[in-house]
C-alpha positions in Angstrom: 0.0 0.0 0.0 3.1 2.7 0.5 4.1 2.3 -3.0 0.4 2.3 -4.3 0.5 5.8 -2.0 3.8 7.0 -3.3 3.0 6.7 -6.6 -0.2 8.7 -6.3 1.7 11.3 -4.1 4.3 11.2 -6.9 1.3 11.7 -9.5 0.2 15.5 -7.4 3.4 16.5 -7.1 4.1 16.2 -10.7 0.7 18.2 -11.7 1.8 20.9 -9.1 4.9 21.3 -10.9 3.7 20.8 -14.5 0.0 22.1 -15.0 0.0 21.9 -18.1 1.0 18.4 -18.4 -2.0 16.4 -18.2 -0.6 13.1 -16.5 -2.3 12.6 -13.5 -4.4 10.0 -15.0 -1.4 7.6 -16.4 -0.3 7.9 -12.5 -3.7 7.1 -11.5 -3.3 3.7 -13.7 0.1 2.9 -12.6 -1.2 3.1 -8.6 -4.3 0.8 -9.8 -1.5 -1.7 -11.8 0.7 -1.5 -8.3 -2.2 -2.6 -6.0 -3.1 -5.5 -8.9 0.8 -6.6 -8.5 0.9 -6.8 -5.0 -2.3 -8.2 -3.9 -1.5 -11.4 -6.7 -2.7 -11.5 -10.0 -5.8 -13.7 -9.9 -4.5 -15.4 -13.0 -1.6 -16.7 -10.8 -4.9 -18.6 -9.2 -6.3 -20.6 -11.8 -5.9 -23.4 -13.3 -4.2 -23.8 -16.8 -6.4 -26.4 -18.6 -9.5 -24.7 -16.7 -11.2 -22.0 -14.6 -11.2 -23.6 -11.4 -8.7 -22.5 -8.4 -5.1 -24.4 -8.5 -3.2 -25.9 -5.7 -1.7 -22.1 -4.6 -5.0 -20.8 -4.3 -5.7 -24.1 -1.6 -2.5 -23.4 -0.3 -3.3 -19.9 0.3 -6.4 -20.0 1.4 -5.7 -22.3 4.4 -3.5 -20.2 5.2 -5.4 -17.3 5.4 -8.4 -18.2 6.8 -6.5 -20.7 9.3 -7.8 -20.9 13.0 -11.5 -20.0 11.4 -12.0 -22.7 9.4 -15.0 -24.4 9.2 -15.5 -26.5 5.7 -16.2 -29.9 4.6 -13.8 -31.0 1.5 -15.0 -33.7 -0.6 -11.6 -35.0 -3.0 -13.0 -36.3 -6.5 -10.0 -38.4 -8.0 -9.4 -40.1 -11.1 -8.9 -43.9 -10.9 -5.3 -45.4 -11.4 -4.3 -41.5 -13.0 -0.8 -42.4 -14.3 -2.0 -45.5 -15.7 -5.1 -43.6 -17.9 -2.4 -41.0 -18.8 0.0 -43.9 -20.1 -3.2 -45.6 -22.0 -5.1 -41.9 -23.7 -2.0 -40.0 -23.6 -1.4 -36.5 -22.2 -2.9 -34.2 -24.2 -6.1 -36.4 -24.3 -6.2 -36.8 -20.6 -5.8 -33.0 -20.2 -8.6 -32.6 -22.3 -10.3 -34.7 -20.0 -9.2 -32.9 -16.7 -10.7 -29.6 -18.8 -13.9 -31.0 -19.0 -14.1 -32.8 -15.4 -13.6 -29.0 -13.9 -16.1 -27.5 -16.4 -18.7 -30.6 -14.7 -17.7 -29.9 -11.2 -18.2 -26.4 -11.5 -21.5 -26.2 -12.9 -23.1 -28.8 -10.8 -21.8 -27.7 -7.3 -21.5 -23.7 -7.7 -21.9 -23.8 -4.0 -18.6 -25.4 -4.2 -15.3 -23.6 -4.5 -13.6 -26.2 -6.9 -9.7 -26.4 -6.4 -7.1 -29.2 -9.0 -4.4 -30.2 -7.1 -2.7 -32.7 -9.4 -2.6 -36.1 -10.6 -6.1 -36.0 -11.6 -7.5 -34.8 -8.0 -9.9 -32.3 -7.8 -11.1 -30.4 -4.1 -14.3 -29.8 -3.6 -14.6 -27.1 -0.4 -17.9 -26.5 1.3 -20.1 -25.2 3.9 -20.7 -27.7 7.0 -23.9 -29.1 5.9 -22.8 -29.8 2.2 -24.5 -33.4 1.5 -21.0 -34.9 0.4 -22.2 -38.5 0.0 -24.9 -37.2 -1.9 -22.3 -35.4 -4.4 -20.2 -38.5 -4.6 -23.1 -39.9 -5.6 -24.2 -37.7 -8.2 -20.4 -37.8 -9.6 -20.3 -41.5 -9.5 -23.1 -41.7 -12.0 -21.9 -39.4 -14.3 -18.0 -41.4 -14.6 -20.2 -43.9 -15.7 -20.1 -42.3 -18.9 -17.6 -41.2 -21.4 -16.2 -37.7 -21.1 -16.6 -36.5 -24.7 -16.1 -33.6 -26.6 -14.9 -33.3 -30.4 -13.0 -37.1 -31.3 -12.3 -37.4 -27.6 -13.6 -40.2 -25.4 -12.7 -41.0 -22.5 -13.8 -44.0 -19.7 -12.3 -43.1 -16.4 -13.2 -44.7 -12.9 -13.4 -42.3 -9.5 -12.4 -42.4 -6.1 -13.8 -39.8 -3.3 -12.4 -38.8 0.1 -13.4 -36.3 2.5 -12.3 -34.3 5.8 -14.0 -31.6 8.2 -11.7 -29.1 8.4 -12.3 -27.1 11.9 -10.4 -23.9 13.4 -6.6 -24.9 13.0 -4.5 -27.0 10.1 -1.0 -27.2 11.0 -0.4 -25.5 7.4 -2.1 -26.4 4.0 1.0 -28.4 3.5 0.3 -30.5 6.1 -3.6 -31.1 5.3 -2.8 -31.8 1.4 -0.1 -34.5 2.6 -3.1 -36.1 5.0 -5.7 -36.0 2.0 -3.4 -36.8 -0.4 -2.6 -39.9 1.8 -6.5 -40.5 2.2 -6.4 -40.2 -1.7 -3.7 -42.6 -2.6 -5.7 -45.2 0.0 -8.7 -45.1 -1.9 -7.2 -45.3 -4.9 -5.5 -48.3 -4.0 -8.5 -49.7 -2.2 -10.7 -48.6 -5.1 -14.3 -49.5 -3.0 -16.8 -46.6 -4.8 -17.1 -45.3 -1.0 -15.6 -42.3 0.5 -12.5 -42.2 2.7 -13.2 -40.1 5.4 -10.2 -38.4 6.8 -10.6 -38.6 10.3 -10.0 -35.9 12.7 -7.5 -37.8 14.5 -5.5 -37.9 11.8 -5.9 -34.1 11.1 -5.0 -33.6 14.6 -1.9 -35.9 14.1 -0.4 -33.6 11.3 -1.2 -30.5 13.5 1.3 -32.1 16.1 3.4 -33.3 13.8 3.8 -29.3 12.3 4.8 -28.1 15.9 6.9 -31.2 16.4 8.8 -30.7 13.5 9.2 -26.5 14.2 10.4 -27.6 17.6 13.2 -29.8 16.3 13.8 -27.6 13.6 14.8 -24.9 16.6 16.3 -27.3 19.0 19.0 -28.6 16.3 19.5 -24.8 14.8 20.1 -23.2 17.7 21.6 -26.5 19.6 19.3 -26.5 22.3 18.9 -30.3 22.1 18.9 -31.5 25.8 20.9 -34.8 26.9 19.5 -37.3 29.9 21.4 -39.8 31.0 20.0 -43.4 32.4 22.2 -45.1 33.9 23.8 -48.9 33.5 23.4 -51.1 37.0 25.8 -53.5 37.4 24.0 -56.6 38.1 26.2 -58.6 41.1 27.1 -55.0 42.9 24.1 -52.6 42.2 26.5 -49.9 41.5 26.6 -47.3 38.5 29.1 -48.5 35.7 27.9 -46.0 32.8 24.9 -44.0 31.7 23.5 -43.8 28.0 23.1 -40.5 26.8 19.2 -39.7 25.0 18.1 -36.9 22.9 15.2 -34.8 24.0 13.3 -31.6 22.9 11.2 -29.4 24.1 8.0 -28.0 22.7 7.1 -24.2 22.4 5.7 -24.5 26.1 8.8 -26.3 27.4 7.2 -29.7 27.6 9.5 -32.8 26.8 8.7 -33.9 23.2 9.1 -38.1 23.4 12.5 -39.3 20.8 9.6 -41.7 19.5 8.0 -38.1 18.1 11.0 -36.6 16.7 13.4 -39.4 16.0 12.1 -40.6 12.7 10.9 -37.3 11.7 14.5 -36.8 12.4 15.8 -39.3 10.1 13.2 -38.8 7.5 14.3 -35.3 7.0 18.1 -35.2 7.3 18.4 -33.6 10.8 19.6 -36.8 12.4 23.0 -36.1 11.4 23.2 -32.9 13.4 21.0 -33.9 16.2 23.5 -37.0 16.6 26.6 -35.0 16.8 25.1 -32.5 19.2 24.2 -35.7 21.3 27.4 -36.8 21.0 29.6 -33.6 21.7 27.8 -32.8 24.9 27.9 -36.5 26.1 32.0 -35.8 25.6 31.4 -32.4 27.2 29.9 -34.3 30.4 32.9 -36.7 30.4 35.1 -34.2 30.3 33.7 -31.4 33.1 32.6 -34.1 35.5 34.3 -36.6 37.3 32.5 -39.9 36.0 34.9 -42.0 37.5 34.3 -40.9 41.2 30.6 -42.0 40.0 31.3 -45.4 39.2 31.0 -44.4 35.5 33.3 -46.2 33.2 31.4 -45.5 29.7 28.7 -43.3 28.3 26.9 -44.8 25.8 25.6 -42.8 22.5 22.9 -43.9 20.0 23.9 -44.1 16.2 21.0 -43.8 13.8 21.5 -46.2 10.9 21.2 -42.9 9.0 24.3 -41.4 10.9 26.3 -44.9 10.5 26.3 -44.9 6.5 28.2 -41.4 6.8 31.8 -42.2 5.4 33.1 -39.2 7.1 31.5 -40.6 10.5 35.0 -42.0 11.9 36.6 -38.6 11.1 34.0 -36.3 12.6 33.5 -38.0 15.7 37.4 -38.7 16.5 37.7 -34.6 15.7 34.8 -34.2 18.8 36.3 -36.6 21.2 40.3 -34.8 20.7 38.0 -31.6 21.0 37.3 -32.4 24.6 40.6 -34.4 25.4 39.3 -37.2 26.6 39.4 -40.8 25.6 37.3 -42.3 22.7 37.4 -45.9 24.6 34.8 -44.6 27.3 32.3 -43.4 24.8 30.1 -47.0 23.5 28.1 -45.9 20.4 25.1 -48.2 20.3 24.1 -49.3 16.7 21.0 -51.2 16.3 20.3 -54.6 14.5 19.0 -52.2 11.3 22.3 -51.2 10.9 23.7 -55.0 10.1 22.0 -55.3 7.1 24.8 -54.3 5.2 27.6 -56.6 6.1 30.7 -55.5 4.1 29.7 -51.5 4.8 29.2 -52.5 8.3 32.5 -54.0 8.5 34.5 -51.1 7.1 32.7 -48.7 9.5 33.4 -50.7 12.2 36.9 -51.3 11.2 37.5 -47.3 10.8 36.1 -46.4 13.8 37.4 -49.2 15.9 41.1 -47.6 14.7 39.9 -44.4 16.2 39.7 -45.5 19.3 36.0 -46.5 19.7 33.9 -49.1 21.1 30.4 -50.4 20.0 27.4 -52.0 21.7 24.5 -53.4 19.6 21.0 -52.2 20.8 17.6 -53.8 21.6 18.7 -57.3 20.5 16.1 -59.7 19.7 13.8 -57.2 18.0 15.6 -57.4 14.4 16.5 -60.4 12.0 20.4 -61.3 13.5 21.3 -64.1 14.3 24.6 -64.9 16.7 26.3 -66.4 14.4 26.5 -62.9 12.1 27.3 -61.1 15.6 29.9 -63.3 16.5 32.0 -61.5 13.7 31.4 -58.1 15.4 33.6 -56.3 18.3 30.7 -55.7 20.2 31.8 -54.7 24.0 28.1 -55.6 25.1 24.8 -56.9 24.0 21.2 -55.1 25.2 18.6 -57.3 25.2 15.6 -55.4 24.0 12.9 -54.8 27.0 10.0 -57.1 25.2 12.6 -59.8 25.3 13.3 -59.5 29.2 9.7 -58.9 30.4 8.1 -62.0 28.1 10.3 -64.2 30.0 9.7 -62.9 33.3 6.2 -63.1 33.3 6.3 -66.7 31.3 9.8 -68.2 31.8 11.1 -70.2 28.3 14.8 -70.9 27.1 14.9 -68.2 24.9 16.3 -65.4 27.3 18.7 -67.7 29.4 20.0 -69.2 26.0 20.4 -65.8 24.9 22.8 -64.8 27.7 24.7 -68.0 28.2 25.3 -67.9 24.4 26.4 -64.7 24.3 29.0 -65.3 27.5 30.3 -68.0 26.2 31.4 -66.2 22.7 33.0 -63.5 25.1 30.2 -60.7 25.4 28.7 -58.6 28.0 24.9 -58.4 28.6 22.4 -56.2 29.4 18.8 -56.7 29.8 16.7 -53.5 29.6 13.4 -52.7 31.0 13.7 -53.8 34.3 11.5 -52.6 36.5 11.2 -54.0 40.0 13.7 -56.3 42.2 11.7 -59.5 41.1 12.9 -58.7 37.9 16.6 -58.1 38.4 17.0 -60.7 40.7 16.0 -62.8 37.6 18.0 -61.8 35.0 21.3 -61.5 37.7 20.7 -65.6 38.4 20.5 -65.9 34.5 23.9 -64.2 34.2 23.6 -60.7 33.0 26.1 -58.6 33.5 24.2 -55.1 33.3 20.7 -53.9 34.2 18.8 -50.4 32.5 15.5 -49.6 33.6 12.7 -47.6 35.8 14.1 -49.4 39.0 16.7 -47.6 39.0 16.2 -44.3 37.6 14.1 -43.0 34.5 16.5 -41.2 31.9 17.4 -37.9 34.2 18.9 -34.1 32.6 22.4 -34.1 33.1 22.4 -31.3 36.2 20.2 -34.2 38.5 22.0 -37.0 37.2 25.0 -35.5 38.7 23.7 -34.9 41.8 21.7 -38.0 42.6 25.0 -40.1 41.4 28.1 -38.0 42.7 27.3 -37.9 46.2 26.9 -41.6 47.0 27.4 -44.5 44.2 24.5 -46.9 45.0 
């Protein structure tokens, strides 16, 4: 609006100084052409092949209009899309897309009609829009040929639909949960609507804030280490801690690693969330004294997606001679995911093993190893997985105590995780376990009570 102002201002200052120019007017159009610019060319809003609103003008309006919402959307999609664009061709099926939107928006001009792509349209409406009726109605008319000029065109129809009430995470968000409701029709391919429910609106609304918070925590490093320590088993006393990741949302509440993790390593943040883990795991090593604790390691979780780095070794030997202390103590804990490429996993292994580093191999018994592929691995100390541990202490089988004899014989440590009461540990320690993780003991604590609960008296 200033420019719009300054070239109208411009426009009187010019007819003060030249009267008898008569120019107001072309400043008058270039103010008009200036609002037109900046407010969007409505153009920019519809779609190519038709007059119906594109995927910006969706975008945009959520946006907009987000925390009033209050709309039903029904999605009309064309049946295996790719497929009937491989079999009529392009320009046929565009043809075809033309006269689809021409249908849609005659019959439901209560509707505003949006394409998004791939042969999906959007239809938005009021609350009380009848959208099984519409489906319906549209079902009927796919059962004939979409025609016009030597064009003719059979095409099948899927529908889904979602109430859309105050708050989307973004329009992002809400076309990736309809455009999974989409693809699951299409796939499913029943005639009947796939109602996005509002769980799984709700879902993508936490998933948006989930995803700003770890997109803050690992920009500005604020990613937040507990430590849960390792019990040994015969003498009840602290022998390490593993180090966790955790986040915080916008109203400081701790964001569960199940919620972030994979988001994590689906978007390429693991990398940098790992080494921050990592450096201020060192950092504690280094400003504390662990061994007064009892503390002989720390472990630290490697995401398969951090393992495959080649530059791993190099990057995390440049951390621990950051801090001066000795790679030995830090156990990085790989899981049985990351086995499932043996010669890769070997080199790693091999590189960072000449670094000076030590590895433990997570939640065992949840993946597809078998000992006799783990046998080939320097692995300081096995973790049973939890589900492994509490099966057999509520129904006692040889799977557990074969497990840890097995594993003792061929020269490993042990640790069962999950325990939770003395019943439990007392178990496990008679089976031969050499280390014990679990509520019992402590819950995963920030590094400030850790300290404190562990530096006064070792238990």
């Amino acid at each position: 609006m200033m420019l719009y102002q300054a070239v109208l201002v411009a426009g009187i200052i010019f007819r003060k100084a030249f009267p008898s120019y008569l120019l107001m007017d072309s400043f008058c159009l270039m103010a008009i052409f200036t609002v037109y610019l900046a407010f969007g060319n409505p153009e920019f809003y519809l779609e190519s092949r038709s007059k119906v609103f594109n995927a910006d003008a969706f975008r945009d309006y959520f946006e907009e209009n987000n925390g009033r919402l209050n709309h039903k959307i029904l999605g009309v999609s064309i049946h295996n899309y790719m497929e009937m664009r491989d079999i009529y061709g392009g320009r046929q099926i565009d043809r075809g897309i033309t006269l689809i939107s021409q249908y849609l928006y005659r019959t439901f001009p209560e509707c505003e009609i949006f394409y998004y792509r791939n042969g999906t349209f959007f239809l938005m409406a009021d609350p009380e829009f009848d959208e099984n009726g519409a489906a319906a109605v549209i079902k009927e008319r796919f059962k004939h040929a979409w025609t016009a000029d030597n064009l003719e065109l059979y095409l099948g129809v899927t529908f889904t639909s979602a109430y859309v009430r105050n708050d989307v995470a973004s329009s992002d968000y809400l076309l990736s949960t309809l455009m999974s409701a989409v693809d699951k029709a299409d796939g499913e391919f029943t005639g009947e609507i796939a109602f996005v429910s509002d769980k799984e609106l709700n879902d993508y609304v936490d998933k948006a804030s989930i995803k700003r918070a770890l997109e803050n925590a690992v920009e500005h490093n604020q990613v937040e280490v507990f430590l849960q320590p390792f019990i040994e088993a015969k003498s009840g006393k602290l022998v390490g801690a593993e180090a966790l990741a955790r986040i915080r949302d916008a109203e400081g509440n701790i964001i569960p690693p199940i919620a972030f993790i994979p988001m994590a390593e689906a978007n390429g943040k693991i990398n940098t969330l790992g080494e921050q883990i990592f450096d201020k795991a060192c950092l504690f090593a280094k400003e504390n004294d662990i061994a007064a604790m009892g503390m002989k390691w720390i472990s630290v979780n490697l995401s398969p997606i951090q393992f495959v780095k080649r530059d791993l070794a190099d990057r995390y030997a440049s951390i621990v001679e950051k801090h001066g202390i000795d790679p030995g103590m830090m156990h990085l804990e790989i899981t049985e995911v990351s086995l499932a490429d043996e010669s890769f996993m070997n080199r790693q292994v091999h590189a960072m093993r000449e670094k000076g580093f030590k590895f433990a191999l997570d939640d065992y018994g949840t993946g597809s190893s078998n000992i006799k592929r783990i046998k080939h691995y320097p692995f300081v100390d096995i973790k049973i997985d939890m589900s492994v541990v509490w099966d057999y202490c509520k129904a006692p089988d040889e799977i557990l105590p074969t497990m840890i004899s097995t594993f003792k014989r061929m020269g490993f440590k042990t640790t069962c995780e999950g325990i939770e009461d003395e019943n439990m540990a007392k178990i496990v320690t008679e089976l031969g376990c050499d280390y014990l993780q679990g509520y019992l003991y402590s819950k995963p604590l920030p590094m400030d009570e850790f300290v404190k609960k562990y530096s006064s008296c070792n238990l």
